[in-house]
C-alpha positions as CSV (number, residue, x, y, z in Angstrom):
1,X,102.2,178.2,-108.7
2,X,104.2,176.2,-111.0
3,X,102.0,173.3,-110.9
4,X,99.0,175.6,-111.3
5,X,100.4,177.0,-114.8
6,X,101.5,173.5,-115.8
7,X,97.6,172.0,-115.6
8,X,96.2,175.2,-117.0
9,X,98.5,174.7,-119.9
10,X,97.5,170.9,-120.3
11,X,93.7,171.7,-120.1
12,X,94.6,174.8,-123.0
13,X,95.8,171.9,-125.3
14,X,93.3,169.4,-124.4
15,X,90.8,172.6,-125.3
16,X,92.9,173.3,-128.7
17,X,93.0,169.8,-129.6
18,X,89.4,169.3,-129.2
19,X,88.5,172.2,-130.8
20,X,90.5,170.9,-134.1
21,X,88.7,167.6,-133.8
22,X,85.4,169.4,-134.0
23,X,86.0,171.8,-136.8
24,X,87.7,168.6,-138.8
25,X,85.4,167.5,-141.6
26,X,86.2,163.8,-142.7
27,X,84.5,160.6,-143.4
28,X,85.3,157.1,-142.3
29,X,84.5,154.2,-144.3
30,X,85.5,150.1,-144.2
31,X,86.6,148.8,-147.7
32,X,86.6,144.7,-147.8
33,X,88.0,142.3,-150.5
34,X,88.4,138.8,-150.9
35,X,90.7,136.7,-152.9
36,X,91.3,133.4,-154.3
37,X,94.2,131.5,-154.0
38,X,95.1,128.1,-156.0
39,X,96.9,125.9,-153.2
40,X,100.6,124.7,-155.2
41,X,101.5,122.5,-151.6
42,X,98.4,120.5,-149.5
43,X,99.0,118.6,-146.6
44,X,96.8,116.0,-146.2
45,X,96.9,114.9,-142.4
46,X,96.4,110.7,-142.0
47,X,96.3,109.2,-138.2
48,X,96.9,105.4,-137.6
49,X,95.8,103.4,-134.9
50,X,96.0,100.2,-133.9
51,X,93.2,97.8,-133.9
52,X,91.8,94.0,-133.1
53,X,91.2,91.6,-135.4
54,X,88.1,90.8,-133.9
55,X,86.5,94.1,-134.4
56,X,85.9,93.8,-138.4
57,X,84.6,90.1,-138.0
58,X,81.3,91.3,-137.2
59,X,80.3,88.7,-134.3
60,X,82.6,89.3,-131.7
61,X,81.8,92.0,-128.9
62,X,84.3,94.2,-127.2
63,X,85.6,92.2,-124.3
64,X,86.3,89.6,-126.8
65,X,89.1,91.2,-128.9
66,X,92.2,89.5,-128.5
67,X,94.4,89.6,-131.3
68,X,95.8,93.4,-131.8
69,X,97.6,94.7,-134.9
70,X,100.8,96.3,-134.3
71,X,101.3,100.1,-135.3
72,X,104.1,99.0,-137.3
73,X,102.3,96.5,-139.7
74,X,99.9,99.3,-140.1
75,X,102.2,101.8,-141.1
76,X,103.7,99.6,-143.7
77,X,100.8,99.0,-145.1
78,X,100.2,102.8,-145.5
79,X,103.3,103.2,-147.1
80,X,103.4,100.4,-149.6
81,X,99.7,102.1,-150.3
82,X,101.2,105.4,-150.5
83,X,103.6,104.5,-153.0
84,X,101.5,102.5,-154.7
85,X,99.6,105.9,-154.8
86,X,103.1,107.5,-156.9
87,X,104.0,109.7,-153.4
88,X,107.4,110.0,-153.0
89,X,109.0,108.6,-149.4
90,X,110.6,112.7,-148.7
91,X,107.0,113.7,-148.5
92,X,106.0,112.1,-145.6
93,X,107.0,113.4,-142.6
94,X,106.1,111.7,-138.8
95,X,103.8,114.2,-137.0
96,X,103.7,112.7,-133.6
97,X,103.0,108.9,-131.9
98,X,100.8,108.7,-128.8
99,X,98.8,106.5,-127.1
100,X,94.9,106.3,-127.0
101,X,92.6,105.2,-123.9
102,X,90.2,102.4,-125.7
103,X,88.3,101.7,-122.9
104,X,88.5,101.0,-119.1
105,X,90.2,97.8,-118.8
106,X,91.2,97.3,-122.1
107,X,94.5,97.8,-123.6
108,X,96.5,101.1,-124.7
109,X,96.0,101.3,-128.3
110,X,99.5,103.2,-130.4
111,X,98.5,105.7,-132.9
112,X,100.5,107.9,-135.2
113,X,100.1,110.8,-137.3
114,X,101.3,111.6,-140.7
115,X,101.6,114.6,-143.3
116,X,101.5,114.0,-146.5
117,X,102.6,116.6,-148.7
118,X,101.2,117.0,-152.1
119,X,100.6,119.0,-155.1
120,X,97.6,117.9,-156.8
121,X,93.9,116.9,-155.4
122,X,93.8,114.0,-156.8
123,X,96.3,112.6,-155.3
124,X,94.1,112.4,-152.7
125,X,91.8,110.0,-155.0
126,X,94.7,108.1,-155.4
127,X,95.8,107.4,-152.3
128,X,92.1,106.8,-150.9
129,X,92.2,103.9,-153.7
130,X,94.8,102.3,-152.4
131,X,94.8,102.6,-148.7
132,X,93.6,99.8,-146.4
133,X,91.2,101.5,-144.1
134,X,91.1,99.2,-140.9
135,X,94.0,100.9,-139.4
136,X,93.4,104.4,-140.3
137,X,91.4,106.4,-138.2
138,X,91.3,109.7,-140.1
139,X,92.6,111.2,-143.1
140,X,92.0,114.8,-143.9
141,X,93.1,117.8,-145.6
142,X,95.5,120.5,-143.1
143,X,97.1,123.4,-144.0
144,X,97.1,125.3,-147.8
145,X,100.2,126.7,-149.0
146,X,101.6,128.9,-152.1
147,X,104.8,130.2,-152.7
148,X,103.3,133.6,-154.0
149,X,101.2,134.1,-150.4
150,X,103.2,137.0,-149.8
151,X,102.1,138.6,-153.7
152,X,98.4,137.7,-152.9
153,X,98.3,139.2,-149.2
154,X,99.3,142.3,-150.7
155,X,97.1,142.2,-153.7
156,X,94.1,141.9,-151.2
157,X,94.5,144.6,-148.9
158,X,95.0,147.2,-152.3
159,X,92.2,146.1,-153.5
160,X,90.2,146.5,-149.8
161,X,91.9,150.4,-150.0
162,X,90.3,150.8,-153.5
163,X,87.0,149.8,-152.5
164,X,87.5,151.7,-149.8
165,X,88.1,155.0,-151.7
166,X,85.5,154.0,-154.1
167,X,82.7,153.9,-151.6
168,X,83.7,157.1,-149.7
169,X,83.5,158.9,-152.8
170,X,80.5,158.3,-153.8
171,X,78.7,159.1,-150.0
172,X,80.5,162.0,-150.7
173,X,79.4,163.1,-153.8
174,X,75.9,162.7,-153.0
175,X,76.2,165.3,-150.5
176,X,77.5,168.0,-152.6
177,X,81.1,167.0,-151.3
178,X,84.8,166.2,-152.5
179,X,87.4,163.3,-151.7
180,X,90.1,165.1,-149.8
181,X,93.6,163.9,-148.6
182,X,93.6,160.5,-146.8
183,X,93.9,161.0,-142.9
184,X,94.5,157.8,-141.7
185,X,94.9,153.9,-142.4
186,X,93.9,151.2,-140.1
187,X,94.6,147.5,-141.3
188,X,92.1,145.5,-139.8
189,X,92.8,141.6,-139.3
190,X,92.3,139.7,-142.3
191,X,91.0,136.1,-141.8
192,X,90.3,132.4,-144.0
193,X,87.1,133.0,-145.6
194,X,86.4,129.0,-144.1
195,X,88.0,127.1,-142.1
196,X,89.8,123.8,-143.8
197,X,88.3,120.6,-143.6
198,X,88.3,118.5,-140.3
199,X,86.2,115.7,-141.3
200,X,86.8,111.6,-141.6
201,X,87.2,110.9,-145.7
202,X,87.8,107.7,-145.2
203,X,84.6,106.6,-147.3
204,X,85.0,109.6,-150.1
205,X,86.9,110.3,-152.5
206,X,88.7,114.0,-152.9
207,X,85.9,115.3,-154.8
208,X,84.2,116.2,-151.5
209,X,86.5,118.6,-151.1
210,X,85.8,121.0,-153.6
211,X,84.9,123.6,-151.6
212,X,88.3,123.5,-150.3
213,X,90.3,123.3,-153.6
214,X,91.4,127.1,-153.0
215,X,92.6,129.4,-150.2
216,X,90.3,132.3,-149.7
217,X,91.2,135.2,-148.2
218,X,89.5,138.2,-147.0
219,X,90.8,141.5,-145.7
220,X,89.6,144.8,-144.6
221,X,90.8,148.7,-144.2
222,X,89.2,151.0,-142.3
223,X,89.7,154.5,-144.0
224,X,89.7,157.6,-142.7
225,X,89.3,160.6,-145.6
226,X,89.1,164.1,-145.7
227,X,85.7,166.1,-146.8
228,X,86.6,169.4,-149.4
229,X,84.3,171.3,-150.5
């Protein structure tokens, strides 16, 4: 008997409960920004490899390379070019050193990666004028940073909730309707507007990048609102 009052009580407040859902009046509407962001730290990403000698004498075929440069008379040369290029030593960091398959029956060939932290774009110019590019095998621009990040992030997703409000009112209005009380607030996931640059740059200078001179960042808030008469 018990267990017979208990599930008529639970199907009376599943009845209640839908009954309120019904009789609610409310609109739900998606409100998007998106905001700029002037980068104050860029890490440019460069990845030396070893190489032959042979390979840049344009005669001699694969199985003839012989004479390998060593990983560690590349990477000097990168860092005399670097500061040559006004980078200071403390912003170069060592990402990782592997080893890459050249070819069946052919030797291992070292590489190691680098970040590079800077604070300007054309730094980039800079450094792509003075780097020897025989032992790079790719340079490009990684992760965006600003201090203020946190300031921005929260700028955004006001600005999403305003143009959410905005754009329920006026659906609203043209019914005849009010803007009521705010019933509920879901952040959805904001995301980069574009991802950052992946390509080679070994043969351009930073003014290919300008696309990717700022952070851009969008968010959106879904909105639930009340309808008053």
């Amino acid at each position: 008997m018990k267990q017979k009052v208990l599930l008529l009580t639970i199907c009376l407040l599943a009845i209640l409960s839908l009954q309120a859902q019904t009789n609610e009046r409310y609109i739900e509407v998606t409100g998007t920004s998106e905001i700029e962001i002037v980068p104050d730290k860029i890490h440019y990403l460069i990845e030396i490899r070893e190489y032959f000698e042979e390979e840049f004498d344009g005669k001699s075929k694969p199985e003839e390379y012989r004479t390998k440069v060593p990983l560690s008379e590349i990477e000097q040369g990168l860092r005399e070019a670097l500061a040559n290029a006004d980078i200071p030593q403390n912003a170069i960091r060592t990402q990782e050193i592997g080893d890459y398959w050249r070819q069946q029956g052919q030797d291992f060939l070292v590489s190691k990666k680098f970040d590079i932290t800077l604070t300007d774009f054309n730094q980039i110019n800079e450094i792509i004028k003075h780097i020897d590019t025989k032992g790079i095998h790719t340079m490009r621009i990684g992760e965006l940073e600003n201090k203020d990040m946190l300031a921005y992030h929260q700028k955004g997703k006001i600005e999403a909730l305003k143009a959410a409000q905005k754009k329920a009112t006026y659906l609203v209005e043209a019914l005849g309707k009010k803007l009521g009380d705010v019933i509920r607030i879901v952040e959805e996931g904001s995301s980069n507007a574009f991802p950052f640059a992946q390509s080679n740059v070994l043969s351009s200078g930073a003014a290919s990048f300008d696309n990717f001179r700022t952070i851009k960042k969008s968010y959106s808030m879904q909105v639930r609102f009340e309808i008053i008469d």
